[in-house]
N, C-alpha and C positions, 0 to 999 in steps of 0.2 A: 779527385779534384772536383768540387763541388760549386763554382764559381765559374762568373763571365761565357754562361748561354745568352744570355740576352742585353746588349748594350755594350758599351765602352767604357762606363766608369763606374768603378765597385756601388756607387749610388746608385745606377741605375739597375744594376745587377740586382739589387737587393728589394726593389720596389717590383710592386705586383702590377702587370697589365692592366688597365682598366677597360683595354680593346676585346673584342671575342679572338680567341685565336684558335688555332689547331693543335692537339697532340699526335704529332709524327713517330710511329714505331721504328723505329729503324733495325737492317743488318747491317753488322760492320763490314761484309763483305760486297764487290762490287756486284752489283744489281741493276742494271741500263733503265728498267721503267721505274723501281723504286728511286731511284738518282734523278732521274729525267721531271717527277712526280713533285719531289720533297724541294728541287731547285726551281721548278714554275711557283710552288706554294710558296717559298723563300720572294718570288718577283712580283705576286699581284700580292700579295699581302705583307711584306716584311720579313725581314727573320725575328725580331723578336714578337712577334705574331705565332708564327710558328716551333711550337715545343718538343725540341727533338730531342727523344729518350730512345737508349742510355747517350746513343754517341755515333757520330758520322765524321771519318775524314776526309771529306771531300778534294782533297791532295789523290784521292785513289781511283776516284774519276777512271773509269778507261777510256774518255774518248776528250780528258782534259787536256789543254793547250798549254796553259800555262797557270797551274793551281793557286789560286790566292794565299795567302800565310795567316796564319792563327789570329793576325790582330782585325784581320780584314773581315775573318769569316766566324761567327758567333758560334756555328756548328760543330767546329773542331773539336769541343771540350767536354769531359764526360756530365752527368747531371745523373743527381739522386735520387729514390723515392720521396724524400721529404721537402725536393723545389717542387714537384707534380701534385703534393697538399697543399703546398702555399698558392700554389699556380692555376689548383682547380676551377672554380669559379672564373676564371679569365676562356678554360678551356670549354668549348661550344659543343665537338665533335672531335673524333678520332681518325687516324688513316694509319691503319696495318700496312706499311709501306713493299710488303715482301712475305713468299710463305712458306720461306725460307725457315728451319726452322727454330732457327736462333732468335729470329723475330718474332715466331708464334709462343716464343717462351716468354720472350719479353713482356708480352701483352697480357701472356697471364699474370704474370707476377703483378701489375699494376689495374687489372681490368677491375679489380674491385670497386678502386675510386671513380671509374666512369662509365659504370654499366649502363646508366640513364640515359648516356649520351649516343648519339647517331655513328658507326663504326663504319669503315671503310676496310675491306681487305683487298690488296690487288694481287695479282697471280700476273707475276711479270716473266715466268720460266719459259721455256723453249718449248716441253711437251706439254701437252694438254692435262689437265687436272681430271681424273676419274673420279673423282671422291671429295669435296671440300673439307677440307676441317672437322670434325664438331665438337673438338674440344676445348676451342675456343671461342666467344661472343662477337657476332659484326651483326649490322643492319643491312650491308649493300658491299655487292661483290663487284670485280671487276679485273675482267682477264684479256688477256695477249691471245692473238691466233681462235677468234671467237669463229665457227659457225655459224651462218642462216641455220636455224632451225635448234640453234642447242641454247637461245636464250632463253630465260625465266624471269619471274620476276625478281625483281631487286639484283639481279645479274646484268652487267652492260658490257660492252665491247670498249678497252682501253689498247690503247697502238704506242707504238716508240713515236719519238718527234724528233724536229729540230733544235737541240738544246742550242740558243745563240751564242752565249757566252763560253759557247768552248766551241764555234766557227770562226770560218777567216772569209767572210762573204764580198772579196776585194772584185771592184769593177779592173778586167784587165779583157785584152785583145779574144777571141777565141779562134783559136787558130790546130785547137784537137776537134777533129772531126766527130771523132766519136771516142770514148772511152769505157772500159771495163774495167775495175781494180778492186777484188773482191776476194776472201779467203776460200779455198777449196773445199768448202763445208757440202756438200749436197750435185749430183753426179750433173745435173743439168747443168750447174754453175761449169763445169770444166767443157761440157758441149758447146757450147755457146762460146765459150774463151776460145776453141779450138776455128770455129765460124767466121770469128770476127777479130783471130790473129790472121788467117789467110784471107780475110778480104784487105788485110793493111792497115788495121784501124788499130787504136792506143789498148794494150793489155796487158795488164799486172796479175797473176795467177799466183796468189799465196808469195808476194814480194812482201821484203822487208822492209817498209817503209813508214815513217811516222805520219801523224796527223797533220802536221804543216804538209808535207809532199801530197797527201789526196787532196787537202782542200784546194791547193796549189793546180792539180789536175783538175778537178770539179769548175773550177773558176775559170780555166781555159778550156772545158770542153764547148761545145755547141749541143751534142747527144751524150749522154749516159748511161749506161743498160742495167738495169737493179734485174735480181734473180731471186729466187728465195733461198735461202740456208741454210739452216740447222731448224728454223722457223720457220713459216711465210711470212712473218712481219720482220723485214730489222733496219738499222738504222739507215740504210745507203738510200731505200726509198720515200727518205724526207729530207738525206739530206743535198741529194742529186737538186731538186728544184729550188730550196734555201736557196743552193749557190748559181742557182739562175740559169742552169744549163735544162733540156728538155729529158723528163722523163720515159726513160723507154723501158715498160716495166711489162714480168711477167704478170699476166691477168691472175689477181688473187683472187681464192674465193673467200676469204673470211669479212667478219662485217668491219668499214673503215667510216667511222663517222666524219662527214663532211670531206667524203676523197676526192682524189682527181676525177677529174670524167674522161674520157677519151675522147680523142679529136680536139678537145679544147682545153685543159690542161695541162697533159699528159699524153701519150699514148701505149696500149696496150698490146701484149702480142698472145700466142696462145703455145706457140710451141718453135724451136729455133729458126725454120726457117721462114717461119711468118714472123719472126724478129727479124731476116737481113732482108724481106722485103720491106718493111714498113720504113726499116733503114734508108733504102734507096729511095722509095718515095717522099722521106723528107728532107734528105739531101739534096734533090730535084725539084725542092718547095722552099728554098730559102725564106720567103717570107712569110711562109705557112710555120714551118719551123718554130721561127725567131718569135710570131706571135704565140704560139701554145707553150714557147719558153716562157715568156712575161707571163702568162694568164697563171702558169704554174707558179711562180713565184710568188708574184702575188697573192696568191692561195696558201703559200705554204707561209707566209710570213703572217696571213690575219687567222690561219686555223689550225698551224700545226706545227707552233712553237712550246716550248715547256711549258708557257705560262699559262696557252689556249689550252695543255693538256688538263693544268689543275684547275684552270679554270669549268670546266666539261666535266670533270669529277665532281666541283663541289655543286655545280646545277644537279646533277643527277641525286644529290644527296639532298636538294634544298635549302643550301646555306646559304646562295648567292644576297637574299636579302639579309639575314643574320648577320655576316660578316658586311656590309654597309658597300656589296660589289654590284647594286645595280647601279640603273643608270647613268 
């Protein structure tokens, strides 16, 4: 199916952007940062802006609420090499959304028509990349679970975010002192559940629970403890502060552009039981609390939503004036 990537009506379909946009590589399969990446680029610039080849069904979302329908969402539908000729010229730069390797095939197939152009590959996996690519073309790399010390150039540090459109950021009572609700991925996650079941406090250990019931707990905790997983980055420690409860997170060391600080947006712990102190001292600080609750919130809504993520990619790539985003 060769039709309706971009617009609502076969005319618009058929007319070529006059705006710069991006070509988006996509995997079909789910991908959290490639998803998190292609949906912010979808919010500060459009989707028909954004050129996604071959195909995204964002119905597959893992962390969607309530998936849009086909007529809503222009990504849903396959697209050929001969819209990406018609479309070149409109297209500014590229974003290898995954390096995956479905996706790194992708790009070959079509890299011909925009070798000129400025490429993005992002490395959104769990374990760390030993070896980039080199069989295939970018300008500028950018990976999950970065190190102090293992940047380069044209290499940056990319993190999960808060996607909004698939949160439930409802102002309601807090009345969960603390909570934990995290899958059994990594030994420390089950220490720490073990801690903070016998101190009394809210915890889900590898429960069956859908995304309304966490965000439903996030929205009534006061504290929420992120750990690391299978990662050190994943989604619980952007979306703990979105929903306005206070971040009580294991001290990461990889690089977070524009992170919490400690003491004042967040707080940090180093090992479990300097997690159930820090606990006690800010249950004994209610109003110390409640402020580094808001400061984080605040935070996470002006720099660490989807849109601030694409937005952060395309600075680093130099598009922000090209595509008409300052200012």
């Amino acid at each position: 199916m060769d039709s309706a990537n971009h617009g609502a009506s076969s005319a618009s379909e058929e007319a070529t952007s006059v705006e710069p946009g991006i070509l988006f590589i996509t995997s079909p399969e789910i991908d959290l940062m490639q998803d998190i990446i292609h949906e912010g680029l979808d919010e500060i610039l459009g989707a028909d802006r954004v050129y996604c080849y071959p195909y995204k069904d964002y119905s597959q979302f893992q962390y969607n609420l309530a998936p849009p329908s086909p007529q809503k969402n222009p990504h849903r539908y396959p697209v050929v090499r001969r819209r990406l000729e018609e479309w070149r010229e409109s297209i500014v730069a590229v974003v290898v959304g995954s390096i995956r390797l479905d996706a790194l095939e992708t790009w070959q197939t079509v890299s011909d028509l925009f070798a000129d152009r400025p490429t993005a590959l992002i490395n959104g996996q769990w374990s760390p990349i030993l070896e980039w690519p080199t069989n295939v073309g970018y300008t500028h790399r950018f990976s999950k679970d970065l190190l102090p010390g293992d940047e380069a150039p044209g290499l940056y540090p990319l993190t999960y975010a808060a996607p909004p459109r698939a949160m439930l950021p409802a102002e309601m009572e807090r009345d969960i002192r603390v909570s934990f609700v995290v899958r059994d991925t990594h030994p420390l996650r089950s220490e720490c559940a073990g801690l903070l079941a016998e101190a009394g406090f809210l915890v889900f250990l590898d429960a069956d629970m859908s995304r309304e019931q966490f965000c439903w707990i996030l929205n009534r905790s006061r504290v929420a403890v992120s750990v690391r997983g299978a990662a050190w980055d994943s989604l619980r420690y952007w979306e703990i502060p979105y929903h306005g409860a206070l971040l009580l997170s294991q001290r990461l060391p990889i690089v977070v552009p524009d992170n919490f600080v400690d003491g004042e947006s967040a707080v940090f712990f180093d090992d479990p039981a300097d997690m159930m102190e820090k606990i006690g001292q800010l249950l004994a600080d209610e109003d110390r609390l409640a402020a580094i609750a808001v400061a984080g919130r605040r935070l996470s809504r002006e720099k660490h939503t989807a849109a601030a993520r694409a937005r952060y990619l395309l600075d680093r790539m130099g598009l922000l004036p090209i595509l008409g985003l300052v200012g």
